[in-house]
C-alpha positions as CSV (number, residue, x, y, z in Angstrom):
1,X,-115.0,152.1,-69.2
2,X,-114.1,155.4,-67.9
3,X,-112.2,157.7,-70.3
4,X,-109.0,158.5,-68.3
5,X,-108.9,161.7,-69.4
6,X,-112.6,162.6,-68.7
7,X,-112.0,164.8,-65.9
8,X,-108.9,166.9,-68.2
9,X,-111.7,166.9,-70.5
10,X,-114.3,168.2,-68.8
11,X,-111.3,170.9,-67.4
12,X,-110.8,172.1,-70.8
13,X,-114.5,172.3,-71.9
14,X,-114.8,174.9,-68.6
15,X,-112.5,176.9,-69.7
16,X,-113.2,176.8,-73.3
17,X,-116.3,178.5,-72.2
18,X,-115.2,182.6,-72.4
19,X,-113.7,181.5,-75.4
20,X,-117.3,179.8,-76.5
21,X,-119.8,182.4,-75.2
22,X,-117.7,186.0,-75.4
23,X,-116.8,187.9,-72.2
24,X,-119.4,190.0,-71.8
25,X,-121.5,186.3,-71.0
26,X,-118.4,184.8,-69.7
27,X,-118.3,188.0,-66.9
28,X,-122.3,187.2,-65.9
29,X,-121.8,183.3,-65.3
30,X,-121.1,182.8,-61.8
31,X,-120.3,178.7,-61.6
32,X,-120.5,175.8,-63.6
33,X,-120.4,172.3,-63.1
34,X,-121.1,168.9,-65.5
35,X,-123.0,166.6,-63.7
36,X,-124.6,163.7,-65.8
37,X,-123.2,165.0,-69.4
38,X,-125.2,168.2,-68.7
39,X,-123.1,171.6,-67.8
40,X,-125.4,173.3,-65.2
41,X,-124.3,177.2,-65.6
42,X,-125.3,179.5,-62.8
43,X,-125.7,183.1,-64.1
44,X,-126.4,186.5,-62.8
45,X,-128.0,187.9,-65.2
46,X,-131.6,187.0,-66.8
47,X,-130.5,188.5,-70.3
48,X,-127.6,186.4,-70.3
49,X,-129.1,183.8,-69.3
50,X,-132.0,184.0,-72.0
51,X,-129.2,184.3,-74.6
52,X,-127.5,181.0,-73.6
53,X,-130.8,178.9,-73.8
54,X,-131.5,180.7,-76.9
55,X,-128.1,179.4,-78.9
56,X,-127.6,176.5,-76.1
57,X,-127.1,173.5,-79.3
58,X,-124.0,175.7,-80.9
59,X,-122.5,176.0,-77.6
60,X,-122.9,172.5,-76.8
61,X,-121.3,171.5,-80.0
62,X,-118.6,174.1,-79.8
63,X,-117.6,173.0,-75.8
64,X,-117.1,169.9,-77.1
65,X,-115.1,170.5,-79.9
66,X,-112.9,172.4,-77.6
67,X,-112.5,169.3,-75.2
68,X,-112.3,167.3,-78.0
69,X,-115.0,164.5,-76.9
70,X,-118.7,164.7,-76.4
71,X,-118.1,165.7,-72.7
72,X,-122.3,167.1,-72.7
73,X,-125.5,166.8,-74.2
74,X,-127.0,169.6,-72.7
75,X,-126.8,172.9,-71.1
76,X,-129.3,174.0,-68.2
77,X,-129.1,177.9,-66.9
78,X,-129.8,178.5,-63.6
């Protein structure tokens, strides 16, 4: 069964994600989206983007913290 709250849930882990990741990564990610329990996250910078995959588990775990459910299992930088 679908969680009725999924979708508030997957809300709130998006916007935990400045909070997550710092502003300075928060300011180089140009979309998101959760498709399959992975969070795909579009960014415009390669260093950025190099830092996410580098600390991807801890921000997995801390997104979902934030939405209070394990809304993802993974995170894929584009």
């Amino acid at each position: 069964s679908i969680d009725p709250l999924h979708k508030r849930r997957e809300a709130m882990l998006l916007n935990a994600w400045p909070e997550v990741v710092g502003n300075a990564i928060a300011h180089r990610t140009s979309r998101m989206e959760i498709k399959k329990r992975v969070l795909y996250v579009y960014m415009n910078s390669s260093v950025a983007r190099s830092e996410i995959m580098a600390i991807r588990h801890s921000i997995v775990k801390a997104l979902n913290e934030k939405a209070g459910k394990e809304i993802i299992e993974d995170i894929i930088v584009r």
